[in-house]
matplotlib code that plots the C-alpha trace (Angstrom):
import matplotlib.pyplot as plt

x = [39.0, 36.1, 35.2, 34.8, 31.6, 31.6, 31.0, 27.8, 27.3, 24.3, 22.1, 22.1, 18.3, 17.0, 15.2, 14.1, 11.9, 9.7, 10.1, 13.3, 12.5, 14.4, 18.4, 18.1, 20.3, 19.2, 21.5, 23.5, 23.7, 22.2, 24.1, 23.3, 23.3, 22.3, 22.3, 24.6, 25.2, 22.4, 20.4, 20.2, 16.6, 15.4, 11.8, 11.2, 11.7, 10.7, 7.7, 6.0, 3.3, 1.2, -0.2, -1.1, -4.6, -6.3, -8.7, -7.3, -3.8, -1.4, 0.8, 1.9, 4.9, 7.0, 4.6, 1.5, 3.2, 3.8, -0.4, -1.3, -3.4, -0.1, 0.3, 3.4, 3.5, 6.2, 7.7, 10.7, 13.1, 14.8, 17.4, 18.4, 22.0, 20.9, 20.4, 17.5, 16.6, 13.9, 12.0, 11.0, 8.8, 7.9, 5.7, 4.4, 0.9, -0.7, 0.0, -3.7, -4.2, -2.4, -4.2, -7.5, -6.9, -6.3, -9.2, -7.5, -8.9, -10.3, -7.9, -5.3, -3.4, 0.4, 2.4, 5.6, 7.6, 9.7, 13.0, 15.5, 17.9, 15.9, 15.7, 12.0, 10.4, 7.3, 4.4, 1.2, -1.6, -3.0, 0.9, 1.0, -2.5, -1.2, -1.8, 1.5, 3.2, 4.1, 5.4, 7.5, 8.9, 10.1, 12.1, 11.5, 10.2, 12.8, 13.2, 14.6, 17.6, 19.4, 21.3, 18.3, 16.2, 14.5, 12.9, 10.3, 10.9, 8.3, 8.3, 6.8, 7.9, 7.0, 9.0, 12.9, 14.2, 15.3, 11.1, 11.1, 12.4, 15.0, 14.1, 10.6, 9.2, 5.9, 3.8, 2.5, -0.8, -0.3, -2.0, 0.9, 3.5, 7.2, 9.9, 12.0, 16.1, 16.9, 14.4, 16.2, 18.9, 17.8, 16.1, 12.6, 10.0, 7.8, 10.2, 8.3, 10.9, 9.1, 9.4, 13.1, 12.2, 15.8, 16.3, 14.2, 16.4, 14.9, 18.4, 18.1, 21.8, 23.2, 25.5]
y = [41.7, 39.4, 38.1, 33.9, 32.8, 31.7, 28.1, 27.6, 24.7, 22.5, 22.7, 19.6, 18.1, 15.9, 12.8, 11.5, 14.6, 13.5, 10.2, 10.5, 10.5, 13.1, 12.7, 9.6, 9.3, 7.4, 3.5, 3.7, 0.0, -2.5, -3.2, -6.4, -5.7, -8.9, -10.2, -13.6, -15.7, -16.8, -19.4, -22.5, -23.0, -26.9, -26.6, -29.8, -29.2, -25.4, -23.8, -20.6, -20.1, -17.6, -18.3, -16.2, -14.7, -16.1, -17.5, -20.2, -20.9, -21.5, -24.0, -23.5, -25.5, -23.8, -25.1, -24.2, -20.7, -20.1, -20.8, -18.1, -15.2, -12.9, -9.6, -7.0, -3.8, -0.9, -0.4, 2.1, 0.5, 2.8, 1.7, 3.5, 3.8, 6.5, 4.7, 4.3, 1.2, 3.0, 1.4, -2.0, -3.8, -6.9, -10.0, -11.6, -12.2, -9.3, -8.8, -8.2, -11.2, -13.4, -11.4, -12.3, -16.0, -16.1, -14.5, -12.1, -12.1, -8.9, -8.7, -8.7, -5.5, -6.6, -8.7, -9.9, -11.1, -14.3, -14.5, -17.1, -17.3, -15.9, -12.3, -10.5, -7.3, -5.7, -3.7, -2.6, -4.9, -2.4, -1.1, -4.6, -4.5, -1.5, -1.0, -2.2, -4.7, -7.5, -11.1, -10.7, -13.9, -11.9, -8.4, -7.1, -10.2, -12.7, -15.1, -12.9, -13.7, -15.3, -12.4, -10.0, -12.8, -15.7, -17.8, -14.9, -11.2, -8.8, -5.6, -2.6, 0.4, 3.6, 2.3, 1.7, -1.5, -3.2, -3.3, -5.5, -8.8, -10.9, -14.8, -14.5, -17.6, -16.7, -14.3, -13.6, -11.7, -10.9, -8.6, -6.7, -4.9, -6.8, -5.0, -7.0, -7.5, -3.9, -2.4, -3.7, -2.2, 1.5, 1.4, 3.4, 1.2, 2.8, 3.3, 5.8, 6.6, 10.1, 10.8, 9.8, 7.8, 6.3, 5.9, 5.2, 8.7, 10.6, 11.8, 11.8, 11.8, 9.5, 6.8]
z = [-36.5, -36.4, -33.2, -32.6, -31.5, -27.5, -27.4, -25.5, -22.9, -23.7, -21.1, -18.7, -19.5, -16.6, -18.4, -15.2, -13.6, -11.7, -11.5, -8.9, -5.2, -3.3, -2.8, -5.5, -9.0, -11.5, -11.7, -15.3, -13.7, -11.7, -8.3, -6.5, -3.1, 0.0, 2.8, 2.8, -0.7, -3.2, -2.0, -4.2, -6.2, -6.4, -8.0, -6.6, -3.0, -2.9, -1.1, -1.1, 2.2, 3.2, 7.2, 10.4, 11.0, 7.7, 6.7, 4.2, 4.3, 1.4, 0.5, -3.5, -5.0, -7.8, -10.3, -8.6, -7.9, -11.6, -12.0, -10.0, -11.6, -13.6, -14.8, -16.2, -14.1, -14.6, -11.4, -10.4, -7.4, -4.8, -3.0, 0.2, -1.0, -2.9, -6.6, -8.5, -11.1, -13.5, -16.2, -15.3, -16.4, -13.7, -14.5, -11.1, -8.9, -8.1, -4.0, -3.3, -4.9, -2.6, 0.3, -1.8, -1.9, 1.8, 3.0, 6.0, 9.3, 10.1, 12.9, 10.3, 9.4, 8.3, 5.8, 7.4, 4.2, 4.5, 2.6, 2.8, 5.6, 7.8, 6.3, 7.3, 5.7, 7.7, 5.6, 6.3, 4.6, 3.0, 1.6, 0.2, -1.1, -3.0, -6.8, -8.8, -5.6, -7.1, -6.1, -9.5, -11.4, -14.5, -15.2, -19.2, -20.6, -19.0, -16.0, -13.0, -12.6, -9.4, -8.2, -8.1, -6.0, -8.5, -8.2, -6.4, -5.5, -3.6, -6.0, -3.7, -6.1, -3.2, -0.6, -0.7, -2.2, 1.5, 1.6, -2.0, -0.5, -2.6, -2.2, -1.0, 0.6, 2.5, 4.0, 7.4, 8.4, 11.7, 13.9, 15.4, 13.3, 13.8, 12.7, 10.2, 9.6, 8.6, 10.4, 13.3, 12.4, 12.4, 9.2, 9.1, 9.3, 6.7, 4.3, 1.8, -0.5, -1.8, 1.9, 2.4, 5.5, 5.7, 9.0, 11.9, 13.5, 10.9, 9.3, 5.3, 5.0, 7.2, 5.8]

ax = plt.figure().add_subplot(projection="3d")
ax.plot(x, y, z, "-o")
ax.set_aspect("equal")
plt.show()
């Protein structure tokens, strides 16, 4: 009697090693997860500002916003519900070069990000000065789309996505760190991804 050959499972070969923070999954989709509805876009009406403790302050209209210095950066997004987006590409103005065209203070050491409604992200000048953060107009060669915060997004790729504002309508350089809408609700205030900084309790695994 001639013994049949044991079918042999396929090993399971990660694609994404290494480029996964700890605790995430890599998104077979892209969830769109806000605060409140999608804000209407008039290009005639809308304004991007950056004020506080600098030097020159900004005040760009949608068309002088699209003339600012560009460039396409890859750029991984976390979100603290435990998916990852991986392989974007993002087109936008560089962050530091927002914080260049200003000319900061010296007293100046965060960005308190804008959005509509009200919604506030806080970050560390030099986080946002950070190689790869982007004020991003464009996902993989095409207009961001509504949903995932057009007409301008703030792309910080290390920290999680709550941190890479949808709707993004200014920027504050303020002197003193201010804790912005998730933050005040428990959400770490860092938000380092590769550190799993979650939750301002320090629990990895809560909710």
């Amino acid at each position: 009697m001639i013994a049949r050959p044991r079918k042999v499972r396929k090993p399971v070969i990660d694609d994404h090693a290494g480029r996964l923070p700890p605790g995430q999954i890599a998104a077979k989709r892209w969830p769109a997860l806000h605060k409140g509805e999608v804000p209407p876009f008039d290009p005639e009406t809308w304004e991007f500002r950056v004020w506080g403790l600098v030097g020159r302050e900004l005040r760009l209209s949608w068309e002088t916003f699209q003339a600012l210095p560009r460039v396409t950066a890859d750029g991984d997004l976390h979100c603290v519900a435990r998916w990852s987006k991986l392989d974007n590409c993002w087109d936008g103005a560089p962050g530091r070069e927002l914080l260049r065209l200003t000319e900061p203070s010296p007293a100046a050491r965060f960005v308190i990000m804008h959005a509509e409604g009200g919604y506030t992200a806080n970050v560390p000048m030099e986080t946002f000065a950070e190689e790869g953060v982007l004020l991003a107009v464009g996902l993989d060669g095409e207009p961001l789309t509504p949903k995932h915060g057009a007409p301008v997004r703030a792309v910080l790729p290390r920290l999680y996505a709550w941190k890479s504002v949808k709707w993004l309508r200014g920027l504050e350089l303020t002197a003193e760190d201010r804790p912005g809408f998730w933050e005040n609700y428990g959400y770490h205030n860092d938000a380092d991804a590769w550190k799993e900084e979650r939750f301002a309790d320090g629990d990895p695994g809560r909710a």
